[in-house]
C-alpha positions as CSV (number, residue, x, y, z in Angstrom):
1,X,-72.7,23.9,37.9
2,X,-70.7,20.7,39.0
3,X,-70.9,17.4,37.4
4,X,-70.2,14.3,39.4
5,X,-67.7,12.1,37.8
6,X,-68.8,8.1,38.6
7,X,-66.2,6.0,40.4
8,X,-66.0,3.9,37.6
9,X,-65.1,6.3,35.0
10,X,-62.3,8.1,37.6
11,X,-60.9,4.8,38.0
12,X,-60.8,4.0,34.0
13,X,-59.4,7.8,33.2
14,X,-56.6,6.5,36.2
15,X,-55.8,3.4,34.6
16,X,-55.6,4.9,31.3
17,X,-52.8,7.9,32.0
18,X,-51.1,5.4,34.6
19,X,-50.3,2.7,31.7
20,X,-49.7,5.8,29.3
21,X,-47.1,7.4,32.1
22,X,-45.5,3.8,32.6
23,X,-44.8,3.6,28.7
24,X,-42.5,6.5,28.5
25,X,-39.0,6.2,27.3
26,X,-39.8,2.6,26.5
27,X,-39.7,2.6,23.1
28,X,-38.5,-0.8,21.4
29,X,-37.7,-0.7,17.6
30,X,-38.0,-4.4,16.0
31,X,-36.4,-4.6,12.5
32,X,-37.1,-8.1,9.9
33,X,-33.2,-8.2,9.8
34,X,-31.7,-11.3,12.1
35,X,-29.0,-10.1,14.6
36,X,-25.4,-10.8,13.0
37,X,-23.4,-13.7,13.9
38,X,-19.7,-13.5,14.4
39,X,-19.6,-15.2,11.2
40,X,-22.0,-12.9,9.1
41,X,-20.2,-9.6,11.2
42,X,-16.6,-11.0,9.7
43,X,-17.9,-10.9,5.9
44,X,-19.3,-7.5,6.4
45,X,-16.7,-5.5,8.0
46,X,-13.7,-4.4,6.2
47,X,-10.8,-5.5,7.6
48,X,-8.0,-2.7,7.3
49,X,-4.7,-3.1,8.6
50,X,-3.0,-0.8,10.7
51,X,-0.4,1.8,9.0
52,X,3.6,0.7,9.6
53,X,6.9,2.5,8.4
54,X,6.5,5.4,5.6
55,X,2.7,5.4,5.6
56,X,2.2,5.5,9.2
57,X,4.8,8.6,9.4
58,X,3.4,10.6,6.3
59,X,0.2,9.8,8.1
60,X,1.5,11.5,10.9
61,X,2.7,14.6,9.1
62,X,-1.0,14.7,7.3
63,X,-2.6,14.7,10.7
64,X,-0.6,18.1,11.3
65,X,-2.4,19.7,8.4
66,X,0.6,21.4,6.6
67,X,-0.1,23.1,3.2
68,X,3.0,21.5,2.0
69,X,5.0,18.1,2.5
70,X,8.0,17.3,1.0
71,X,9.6,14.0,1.1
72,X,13.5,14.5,1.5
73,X,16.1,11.0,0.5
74,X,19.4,11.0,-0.8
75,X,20.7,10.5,-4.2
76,X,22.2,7.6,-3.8
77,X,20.1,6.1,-1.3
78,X,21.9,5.8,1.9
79,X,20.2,6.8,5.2
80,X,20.6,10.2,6.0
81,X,23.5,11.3,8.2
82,X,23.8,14.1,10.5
83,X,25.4,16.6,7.9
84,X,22.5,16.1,5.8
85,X,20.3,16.9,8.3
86,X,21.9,19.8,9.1
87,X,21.9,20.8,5.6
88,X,18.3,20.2,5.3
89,X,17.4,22.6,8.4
90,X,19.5,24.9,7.4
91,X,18.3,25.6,3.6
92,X,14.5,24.9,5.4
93,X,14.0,26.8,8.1
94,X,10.4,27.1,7.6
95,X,9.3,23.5,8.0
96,X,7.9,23.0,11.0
97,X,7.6,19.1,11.3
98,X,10.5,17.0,10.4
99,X,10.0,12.8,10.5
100,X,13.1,10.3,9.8
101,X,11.2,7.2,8.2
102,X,12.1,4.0,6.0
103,X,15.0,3.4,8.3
104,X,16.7,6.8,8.5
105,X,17.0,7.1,4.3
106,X,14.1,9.5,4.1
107,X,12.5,12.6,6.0
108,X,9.0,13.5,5.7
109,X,9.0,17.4,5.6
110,X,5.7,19.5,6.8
111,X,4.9,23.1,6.3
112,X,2.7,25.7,5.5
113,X,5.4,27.8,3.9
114,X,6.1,26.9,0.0
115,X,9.5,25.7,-0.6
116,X,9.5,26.5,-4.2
117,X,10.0,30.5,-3.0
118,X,13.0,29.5,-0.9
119,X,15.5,27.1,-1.3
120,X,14.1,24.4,-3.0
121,X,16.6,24.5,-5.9
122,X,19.0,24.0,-3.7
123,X,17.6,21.5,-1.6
124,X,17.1,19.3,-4.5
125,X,20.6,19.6,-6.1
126,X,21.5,17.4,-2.7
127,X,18.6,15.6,-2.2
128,X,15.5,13.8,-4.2
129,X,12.3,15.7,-3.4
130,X,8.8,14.2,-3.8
131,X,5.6,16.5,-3.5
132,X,3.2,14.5,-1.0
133,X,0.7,17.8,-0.3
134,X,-1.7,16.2,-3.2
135,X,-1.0,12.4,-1.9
């Protein structure tokens, strides 16, 4: 058996799932919080400034995700010639990542081999060497 649906309540069921169709993906979320002004946005947001010399380089050598970094300067504090860096090469040839910072009188070491089971000793009789894998 059929039933007859009335004009009238066709046209209401249409107007009904038409405005519910038109709706979707409209959704609008309203908060009690005011938008930020410049002024408020300033206060809030930390301002950090960018890394320069020896932290932007160890930053560098972090990025690379060595086990190990060692930060190589001579004893008496003079930038590093090219002997030295031959030295430091040669008694390290596992270090994979070598960065000259602080104007040529350190190099920031990195590498996933530990130093302390090769030359280490040695290294350090030339050089100073500071641990940075912790830092």
């Amino acid at each position: 058996m059929m039933r007859k649906i009335p004009g009238n309540s066709f046209a209401a069921t249409l107007v009904v799932v038409t405005s519910l169709l038109s709706s979707c993906g409209r959704i609008e979320h309203t908060t009690n919080t005011p938008a930020p002004t410049p002024e408020t946005a300033a206060q809030s947001t930390p301002v950090s400034s960018p890394l320069t010399g020896f932290a932007k380089d160890l930053q560098y050598v972090k990025n690379g995700r060595f086990s190990h970094i060692w930060v190589f300067s001579r004893k008496d504090g003079k930038p590093l010639d090219k002997d030295d860096s031959a030295f430091l090469r040669t008694n390290a040839p596992q270090v994979v990542d070598w960065v000259i910072t602080d104007e040529g009188k350190r190099v920031i070491a990195g590498t996933n081999f530990n130093l302390e089971e090769g030359n280490l000793g040695l290294l350090k009789k030339r050089f100073n060497a500071e641990d940075y894998a912790g830092k």
